[in-house]
C-alpha positions as CSV (number, residue, x, y, z in Angstrom):
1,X,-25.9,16.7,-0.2
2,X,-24.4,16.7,-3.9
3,X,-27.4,14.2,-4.9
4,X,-29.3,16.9,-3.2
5,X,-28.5,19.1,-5.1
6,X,-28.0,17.3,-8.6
7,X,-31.6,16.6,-8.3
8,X,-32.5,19.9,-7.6
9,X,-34.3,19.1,-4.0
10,X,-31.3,22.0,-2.6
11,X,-30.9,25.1,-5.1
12,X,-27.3,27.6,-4.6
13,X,-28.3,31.0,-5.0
14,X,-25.0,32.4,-5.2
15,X,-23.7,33.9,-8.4
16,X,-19.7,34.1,-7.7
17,X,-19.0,36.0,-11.1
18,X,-22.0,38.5,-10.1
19,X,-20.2,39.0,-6.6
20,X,-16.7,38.8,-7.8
21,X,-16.0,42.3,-6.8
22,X,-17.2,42.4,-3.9
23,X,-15.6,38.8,-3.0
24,X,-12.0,40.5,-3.9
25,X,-12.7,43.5,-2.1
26,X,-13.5,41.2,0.8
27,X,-10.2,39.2,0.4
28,X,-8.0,42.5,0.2
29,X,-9.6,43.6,3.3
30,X,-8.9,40.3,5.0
31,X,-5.2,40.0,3.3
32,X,-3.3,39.4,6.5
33,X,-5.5,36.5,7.8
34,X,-5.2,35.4,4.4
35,X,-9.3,34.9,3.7
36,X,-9.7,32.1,1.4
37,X,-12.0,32.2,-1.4
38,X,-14.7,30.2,0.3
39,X,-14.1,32.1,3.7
40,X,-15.1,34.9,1.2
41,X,-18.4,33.7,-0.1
42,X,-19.6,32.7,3.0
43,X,-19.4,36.2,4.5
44,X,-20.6,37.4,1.2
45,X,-23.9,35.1,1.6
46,X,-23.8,36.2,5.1
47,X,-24.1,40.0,3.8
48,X,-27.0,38.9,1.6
49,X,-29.1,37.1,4.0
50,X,-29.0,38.9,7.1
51,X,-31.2,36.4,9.1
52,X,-28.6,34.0,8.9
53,X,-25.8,32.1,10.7
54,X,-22.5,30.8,9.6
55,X,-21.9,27.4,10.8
56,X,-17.9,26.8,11.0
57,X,-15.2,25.3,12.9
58,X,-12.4,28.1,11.6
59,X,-11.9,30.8,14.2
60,X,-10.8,33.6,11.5
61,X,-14.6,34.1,11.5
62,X,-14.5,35.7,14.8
63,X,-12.1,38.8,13.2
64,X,-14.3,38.8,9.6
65,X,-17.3,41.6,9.7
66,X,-20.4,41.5,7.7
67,X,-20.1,45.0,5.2
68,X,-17.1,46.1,7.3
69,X,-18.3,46.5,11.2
70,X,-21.2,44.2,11.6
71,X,-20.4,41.1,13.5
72,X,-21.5,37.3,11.8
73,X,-23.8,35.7,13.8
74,X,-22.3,32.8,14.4
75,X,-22.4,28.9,15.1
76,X,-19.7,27.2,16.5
77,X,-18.4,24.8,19.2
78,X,-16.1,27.2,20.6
């Protein structure tokens, strides 16, 4: 996947400094979980492409809500 990407074949579209604010804002809501900074960004992308799923193994994503009240489709083995 890096080579993937070093070549250019997979492209991140993801701007952290553009969504910084909205990533912090996301990690004060989510302050007694704690939400990590990745946790973060991937309910960020989540918010920004609303046709997708989040693949993960980390249960915290069942409490996290994309903008506040809508539940992340997601996929998991549990």
């Amino acid at each position: 996947m890096l080579r993937a990407l070093r070549q250019g074949t997979i492209q991140v579209a993801f701007d952290i400094e553009t969504e910084a604010a909205t990533i912090e804002t996301l990690m004060r809501r989510y302050n007694d979980v704690p939400m990590s900074l990745a946790d973060a960004c991937l309910v960020r992308l989540s918010e920004l492409n609303p046709d997708s799923r989040v693949f993960t193994l980390d249960r915290d994503f069942t409490r996290y809500r994309r903008h506040g009240r809508h539940i992340i489709p997601l996929l998991a083995p549990w």
